[in-house]
C-alpha positions in Angstrom: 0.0 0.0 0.0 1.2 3.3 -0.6 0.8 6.2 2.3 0.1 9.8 1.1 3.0 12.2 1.6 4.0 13.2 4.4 2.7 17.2 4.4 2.7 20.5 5.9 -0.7 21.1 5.8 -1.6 17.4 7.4 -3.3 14.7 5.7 -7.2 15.3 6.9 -10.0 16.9 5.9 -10.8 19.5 7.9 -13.5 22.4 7.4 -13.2 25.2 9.6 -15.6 28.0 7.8 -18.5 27.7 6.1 -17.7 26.7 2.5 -17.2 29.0 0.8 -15.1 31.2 3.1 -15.3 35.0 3.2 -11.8 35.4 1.9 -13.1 33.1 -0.9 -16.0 35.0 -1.6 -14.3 38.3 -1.5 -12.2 36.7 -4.0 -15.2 35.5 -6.0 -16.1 38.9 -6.6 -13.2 40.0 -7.6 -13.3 37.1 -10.5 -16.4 38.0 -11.7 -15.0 41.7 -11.8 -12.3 40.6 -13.7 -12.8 36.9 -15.7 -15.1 36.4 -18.5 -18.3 35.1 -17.5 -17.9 32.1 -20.1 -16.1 29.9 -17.4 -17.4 28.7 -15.4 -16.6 27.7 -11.4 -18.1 24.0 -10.1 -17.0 24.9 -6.6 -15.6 28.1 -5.9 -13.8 28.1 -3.1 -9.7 29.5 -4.0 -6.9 27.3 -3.1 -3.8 28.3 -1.4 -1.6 25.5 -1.2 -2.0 21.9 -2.0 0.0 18.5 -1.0 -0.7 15.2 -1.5 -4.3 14.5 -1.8 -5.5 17.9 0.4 -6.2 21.3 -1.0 -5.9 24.2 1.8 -8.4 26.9 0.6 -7.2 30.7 1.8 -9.6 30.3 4.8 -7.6 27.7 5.7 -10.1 24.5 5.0 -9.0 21.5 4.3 -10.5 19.8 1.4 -10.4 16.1 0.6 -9.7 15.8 -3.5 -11.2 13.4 -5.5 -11.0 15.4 -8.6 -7.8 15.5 -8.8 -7.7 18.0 -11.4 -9.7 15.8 -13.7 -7.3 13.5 -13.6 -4.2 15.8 -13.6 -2.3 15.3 -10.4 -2.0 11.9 -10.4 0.6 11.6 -8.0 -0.6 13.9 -5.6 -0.2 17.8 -4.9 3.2 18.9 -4.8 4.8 15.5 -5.6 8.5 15.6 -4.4 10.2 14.8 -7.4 8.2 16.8 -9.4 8.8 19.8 -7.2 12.5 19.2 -7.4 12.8 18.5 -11.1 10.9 21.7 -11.9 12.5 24.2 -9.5 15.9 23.3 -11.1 14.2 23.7 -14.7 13.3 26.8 -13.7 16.7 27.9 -12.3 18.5 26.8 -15.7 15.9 28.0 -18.5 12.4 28.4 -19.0 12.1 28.3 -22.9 13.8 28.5 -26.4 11.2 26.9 -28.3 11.9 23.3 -29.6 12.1 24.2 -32.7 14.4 26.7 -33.0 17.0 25.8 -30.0 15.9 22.1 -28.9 17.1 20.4 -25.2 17.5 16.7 -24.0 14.4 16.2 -21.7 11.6 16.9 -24.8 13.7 14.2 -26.4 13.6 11.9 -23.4 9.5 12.4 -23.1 9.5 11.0 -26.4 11.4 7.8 -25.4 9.4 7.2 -22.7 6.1 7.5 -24.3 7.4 4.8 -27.3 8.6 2.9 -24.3 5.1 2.8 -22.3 2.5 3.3 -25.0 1.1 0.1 -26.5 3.0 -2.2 -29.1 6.8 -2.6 -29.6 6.6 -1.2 -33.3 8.7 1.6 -33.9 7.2 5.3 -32.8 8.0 8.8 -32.6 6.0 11.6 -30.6 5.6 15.2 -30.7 4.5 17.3 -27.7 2.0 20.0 -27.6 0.4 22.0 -24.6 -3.4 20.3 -24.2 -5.2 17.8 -24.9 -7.6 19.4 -27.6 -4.0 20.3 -29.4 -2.8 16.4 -29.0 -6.4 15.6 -30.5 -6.0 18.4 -33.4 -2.6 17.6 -34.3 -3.3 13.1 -34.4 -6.0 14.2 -37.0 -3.8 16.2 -38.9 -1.2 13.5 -39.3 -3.8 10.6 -39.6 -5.4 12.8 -43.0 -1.9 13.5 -44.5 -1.0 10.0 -43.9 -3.9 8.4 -45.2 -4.5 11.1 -47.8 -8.6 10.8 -46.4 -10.7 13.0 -44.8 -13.5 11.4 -42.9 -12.8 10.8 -39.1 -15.3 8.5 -37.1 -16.1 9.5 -33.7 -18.6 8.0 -30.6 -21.7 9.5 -29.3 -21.3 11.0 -25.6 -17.7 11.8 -26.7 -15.3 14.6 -25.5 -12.3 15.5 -27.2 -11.8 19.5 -26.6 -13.0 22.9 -26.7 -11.1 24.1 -30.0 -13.2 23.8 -33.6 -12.1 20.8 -34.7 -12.4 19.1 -30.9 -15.9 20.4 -30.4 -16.9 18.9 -33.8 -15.4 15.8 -32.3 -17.2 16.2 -29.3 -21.0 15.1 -28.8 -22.4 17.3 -26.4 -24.1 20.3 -27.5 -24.4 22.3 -24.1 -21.8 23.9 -23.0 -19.2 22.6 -25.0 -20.4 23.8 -28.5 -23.6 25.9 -28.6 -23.2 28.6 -31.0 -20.1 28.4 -31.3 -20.1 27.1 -35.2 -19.7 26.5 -38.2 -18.1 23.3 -37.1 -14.8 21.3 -39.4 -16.7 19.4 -41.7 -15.9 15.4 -42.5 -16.7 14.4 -38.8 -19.2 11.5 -38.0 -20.8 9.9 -35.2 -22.1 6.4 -34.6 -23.1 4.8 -31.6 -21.2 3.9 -28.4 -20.8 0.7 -26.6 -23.1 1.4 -23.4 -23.8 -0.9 -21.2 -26.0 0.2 -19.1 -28.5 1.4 -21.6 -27.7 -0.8 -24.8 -27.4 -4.1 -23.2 -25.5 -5.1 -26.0 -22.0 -7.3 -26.4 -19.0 -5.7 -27.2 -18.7 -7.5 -30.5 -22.3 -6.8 -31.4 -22.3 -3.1 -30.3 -18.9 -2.6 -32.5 -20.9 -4.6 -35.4 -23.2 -1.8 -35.4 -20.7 0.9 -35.1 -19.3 -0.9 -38.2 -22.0 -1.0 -40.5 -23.3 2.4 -40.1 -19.7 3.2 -41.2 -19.8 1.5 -43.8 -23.3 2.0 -45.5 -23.5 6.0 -44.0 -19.8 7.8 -44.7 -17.7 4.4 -47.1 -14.3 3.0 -45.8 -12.7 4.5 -48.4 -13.3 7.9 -47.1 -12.2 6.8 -43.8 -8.7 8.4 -42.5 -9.0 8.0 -38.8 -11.5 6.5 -36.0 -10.8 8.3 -32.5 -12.2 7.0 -29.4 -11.7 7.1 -25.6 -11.1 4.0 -24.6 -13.0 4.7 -21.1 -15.7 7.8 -22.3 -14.7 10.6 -19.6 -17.0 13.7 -20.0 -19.3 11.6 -21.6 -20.1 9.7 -18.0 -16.8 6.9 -17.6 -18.6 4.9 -19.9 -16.8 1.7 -20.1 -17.4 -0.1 -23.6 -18.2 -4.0 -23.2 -15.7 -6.3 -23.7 -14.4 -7.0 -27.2 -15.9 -3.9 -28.7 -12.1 -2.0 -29.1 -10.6 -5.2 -30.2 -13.6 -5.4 -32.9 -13.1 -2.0 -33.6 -9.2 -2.0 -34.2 -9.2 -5.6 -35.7 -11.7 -3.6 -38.3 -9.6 -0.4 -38.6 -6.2 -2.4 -39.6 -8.2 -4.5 -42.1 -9.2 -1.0 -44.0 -6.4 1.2 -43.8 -8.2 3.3 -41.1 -5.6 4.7 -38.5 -6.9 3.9 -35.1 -6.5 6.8 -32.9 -6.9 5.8 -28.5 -7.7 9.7 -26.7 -6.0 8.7 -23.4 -6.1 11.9 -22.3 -7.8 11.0 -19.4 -7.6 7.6 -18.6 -3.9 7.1 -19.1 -0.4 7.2 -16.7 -1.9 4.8 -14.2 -5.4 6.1 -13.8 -6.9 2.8 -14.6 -4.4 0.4 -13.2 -2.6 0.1 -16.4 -0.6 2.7 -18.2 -3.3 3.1 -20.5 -7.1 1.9 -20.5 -6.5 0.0 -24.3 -4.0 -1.9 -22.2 -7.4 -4.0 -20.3 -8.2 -5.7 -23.7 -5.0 -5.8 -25.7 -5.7 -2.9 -27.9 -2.2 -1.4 -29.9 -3.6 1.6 -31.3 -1.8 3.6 -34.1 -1.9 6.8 -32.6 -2.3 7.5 -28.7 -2.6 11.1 -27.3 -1.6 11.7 -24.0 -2.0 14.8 -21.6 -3.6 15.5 -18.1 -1.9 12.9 -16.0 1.0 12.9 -18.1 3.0 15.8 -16.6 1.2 16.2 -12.6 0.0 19.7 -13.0 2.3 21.5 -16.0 0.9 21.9 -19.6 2.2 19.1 -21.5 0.4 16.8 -24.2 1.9 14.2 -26.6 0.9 12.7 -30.0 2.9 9.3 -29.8 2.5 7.0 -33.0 3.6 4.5 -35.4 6.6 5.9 -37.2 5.7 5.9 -40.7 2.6 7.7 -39.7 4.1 10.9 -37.8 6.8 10.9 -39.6 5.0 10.9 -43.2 4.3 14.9 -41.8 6.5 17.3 -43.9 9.0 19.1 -42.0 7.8 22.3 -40.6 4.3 20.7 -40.5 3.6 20.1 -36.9 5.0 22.4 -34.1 4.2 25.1 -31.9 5.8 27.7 -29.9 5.4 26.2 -26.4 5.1 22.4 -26.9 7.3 20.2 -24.9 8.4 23.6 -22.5 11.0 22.4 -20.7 9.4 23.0 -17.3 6.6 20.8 -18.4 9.4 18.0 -20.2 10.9 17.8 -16.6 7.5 17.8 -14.6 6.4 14.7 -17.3 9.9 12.6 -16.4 9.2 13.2 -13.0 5.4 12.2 -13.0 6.7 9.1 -15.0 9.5 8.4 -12.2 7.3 8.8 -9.3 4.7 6.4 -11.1 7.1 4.0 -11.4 8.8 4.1 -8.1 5.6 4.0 -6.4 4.1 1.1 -7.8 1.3 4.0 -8.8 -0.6 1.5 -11.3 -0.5 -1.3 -8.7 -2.2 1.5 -6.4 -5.1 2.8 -9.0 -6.1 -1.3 -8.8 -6.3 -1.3 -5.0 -8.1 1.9 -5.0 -10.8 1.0 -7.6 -11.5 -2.7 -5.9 -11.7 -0.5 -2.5 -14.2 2.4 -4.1 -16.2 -0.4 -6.4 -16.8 -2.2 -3.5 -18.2 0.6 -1.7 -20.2 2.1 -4.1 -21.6 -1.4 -5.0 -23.0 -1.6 -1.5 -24.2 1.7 -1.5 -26.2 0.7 -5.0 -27.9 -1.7 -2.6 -29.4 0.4 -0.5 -30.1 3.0 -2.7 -32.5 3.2 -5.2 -31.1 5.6 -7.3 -28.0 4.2 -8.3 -28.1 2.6 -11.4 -24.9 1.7 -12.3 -21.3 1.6 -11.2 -18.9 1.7 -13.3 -14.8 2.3 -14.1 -11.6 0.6 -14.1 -9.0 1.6 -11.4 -8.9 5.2 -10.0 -11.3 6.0 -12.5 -14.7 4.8 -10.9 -18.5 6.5 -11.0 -21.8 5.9 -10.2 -24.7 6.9 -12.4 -27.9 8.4 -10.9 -31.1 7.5 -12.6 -34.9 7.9 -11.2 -35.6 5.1 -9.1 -37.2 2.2 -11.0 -35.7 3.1 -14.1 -32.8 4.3 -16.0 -33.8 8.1 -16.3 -31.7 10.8 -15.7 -31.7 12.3 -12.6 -29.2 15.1 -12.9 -30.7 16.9 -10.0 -29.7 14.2 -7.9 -26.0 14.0 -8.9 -25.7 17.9 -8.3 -27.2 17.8 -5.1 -25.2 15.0 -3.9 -21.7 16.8 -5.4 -22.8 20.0 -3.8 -23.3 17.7 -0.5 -19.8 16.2 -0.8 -18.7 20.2 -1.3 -20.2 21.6 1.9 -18.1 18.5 3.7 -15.1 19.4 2.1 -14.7 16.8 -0.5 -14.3 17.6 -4.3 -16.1 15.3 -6.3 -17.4 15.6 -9.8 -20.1 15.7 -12.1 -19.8 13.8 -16.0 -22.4 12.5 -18.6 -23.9 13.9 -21.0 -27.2 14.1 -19.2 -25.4 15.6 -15.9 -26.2 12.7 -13.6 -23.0 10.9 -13.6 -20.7 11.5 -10.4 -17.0 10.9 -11.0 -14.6 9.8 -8.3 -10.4 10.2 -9.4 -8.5 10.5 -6.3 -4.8 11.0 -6.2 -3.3 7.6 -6.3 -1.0 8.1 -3.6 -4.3 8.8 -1.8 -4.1 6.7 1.8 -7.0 4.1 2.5 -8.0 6.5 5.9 -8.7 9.5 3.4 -10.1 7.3 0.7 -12.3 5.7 3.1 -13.2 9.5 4.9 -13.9 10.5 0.9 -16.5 7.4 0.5 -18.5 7.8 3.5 -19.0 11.8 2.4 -20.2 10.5 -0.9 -22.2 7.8 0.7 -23.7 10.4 3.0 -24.7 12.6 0.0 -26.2 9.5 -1.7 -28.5 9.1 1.1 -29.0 12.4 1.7 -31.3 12.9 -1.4 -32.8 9.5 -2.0 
């Protein structure tokens, strides 16, 4: 088992105001004073400091975080070696820009993502700043490669907030509601669901398939992009065989298969990435959020004759790969090795399956529980059926809020609660996290 780090702030939840705080809401105005209205704030209470798995707000609660980040800080707040490796970054240069004077620890991200992502084939990588620009940039090289245009994506996806990600991406509200015209040459079929399609893997990719097929023509076909676990969609965990079907189909056409492990991957699933369950070796992976514990860092790792069919020139950007974020990503990668982080995200999803399962007794408006690893949820449904019930999922995060635990809300109905703790979260704060949760289940049945 793995302890959380030792900290200065202490390792319990503690709330000491009411939530949120006056210096919070003084601050609150402020941002509304001075921050566009368009983002918004789930819980707006402003952190101070953070270590391990506890944010210290600047009334000096102590919050419990099961968010962590969405799935950024996998290793905790203020990870040692990440702490370490970027002060000294810092003290020795901030920036040239890869592309005009280039530095070792870009080059050694890039080793280690061939190294870790799926298949032993030979790969190459190039590193942007987000997630939406890993997502834009695997397109890119997937249409130049293939010399195609159509790209197949999954209902209740999310792939970014950019043009082409929120043509990518499913939902409508508030990810892309008037903000179009759209990039054309995007489709959608349907999703293996569970929970609602009570189909097989094999027969839910079947159907996938053949609107593919008979709707857009393989021919047209340069790239199919899913998340291997949905995240922003609601964790929805395709049944098993339906990404084997799916990439067993793609290599057969000429289709590059592109995994968005933007969210489930360094460890969050118990794996170093979710494709990883079933055996997948996708041709393209994208990588960001856990990948660098906090700095901006995103990677587009791939077979070699696909990134490097790009002309030169053709992919870049003025801060991809900063070498405060290269460092942070080595050290995220170290710390996740030397921890046995992977072997931790298994522990913590048998201990919070387990939990919420027997909650799902009890309560009637559970429906299902879901997730692989530190990647876990519960969706909330009308009792006796498989409705929606949004309203219960907020009332139950804002519940978890007011007790000083950050949980979240997913789905693309709104009535998905997330759980992804730190993994180097400790079984007493895990456990303290789940009986808040519990609490808020039961508190609006």
């Amino acid at each position: 088992m793995v302890s959380s780090l030792t900290t200065h702030v202490g390792t319990e939840r503690k709330v000491i105001t009411e939530l949120p705080g006056p210096k919070s809401q003084e601050l609150h105005e402020r941002r509304k004073a001075a921050v566009s209205a368009g983002l918004t704030v789930g819980f707006p209470v402003y952190i101070d400091r953070a270590e391990g798995a506890i944010l210290v707000d600047v009334d000096g609660n102590q919050l419990l975080d099961m968010g962590s980040g969405i799935a950024v800080t996998g290793i905790g707040h203020a990870a040692p070696a990440l702490v370490d490796a970027v002060s000294r970054q810092v003290a020795s240069f901030t920036h040239t820009c890869f592309m005009v004077t280039p530095y070792e620890s870009y080059v050694e991200v890039c080793e280690a993502l061939s190294e870790l992502t799926p298949g032993d084939h030979a790969k190459t990588s190039a590193l942007f700043n987000s997630g939406a620009e890993a997502i834009e940039n695997a397109v890119k090289i997937a249409r130049l490669a293939t010399g195609k245009s159509a790209v197949i994506v999954f209902e209740h996806a999310y792939h970014g907030r950019t043009n082409l990600t929120m043509a990518l991406t499913a939902k409508n509200m508030p990810y892309k509601d008037r903000f179009g015209p759209f990039a054309p040459e995007v489709y959608r079929v349907p999703m293996s669901y569970p929970f609602r399609d009570g189909l097989s893997g094999p027969d839910a990719a079947a159907r996938a398939i053949k609107i593919i097929e008979t709707d857009i023509g393989v021919h047209n076909v340069a790239a199919l992009l899913i998340e291997p676990i949905q995240g922003e969609g609601g964790f929805v965990v395709p049944a098993d065989g339906f990404l084997p079907a799916l990439s067993k189909w793609t290599t057969d056409n000429g289709v590059v298969f592109i995994a968005d492990e933007i969210q489930s991957g360094f460890g969050r699933t118990g794996d170093w990435f979710a494709v990883n369950h079933e055996g997948v070796i996708p041709d393209i992976v994208t990588t960001a959020k856990g990948l660098a514990g906090g700095m901006p860092l995103a990677g587009v790792t791939g077979r070699a004759e696909l990134m490097n069919a790009v002309h030169e020139g053709g992919l870049g950007g003025t801060y991809g790969g900063n070498p405060v974020a290269a460092v942070a990503a080595l050290a995220t990668i170290q710390t996740l090795k030397e921890q046995n982080l992977l072997e931790r995200a298994k522990e913590l999803g048998e201990i919070m399956l387990a939990s919420l399962h027997s909650l799902a007794k009890d309560v009637a408006i559970i429906g299902d529980v879901r997730g692989r690893g530190a990647m876990i949820a519960m969706e909330l449904v009308q009792p006796g059926t498989k409705t929606p019930n949004a309203a219960a999922a907020k009332a139950v995060v804002n519940y978890c809020q007011q007790h000083g635990v950050i949980a979240l809300i997913c789905g693309t109905d709104g009535n998905v609660i997330r759980l992804l703790p730190p993994l180097i979260i400790s079984d007493d704060q895990l456990a303290d996290g789940l009986a808040v949760v519990g609490a808020g289940v039961r508190s609006v049945r």
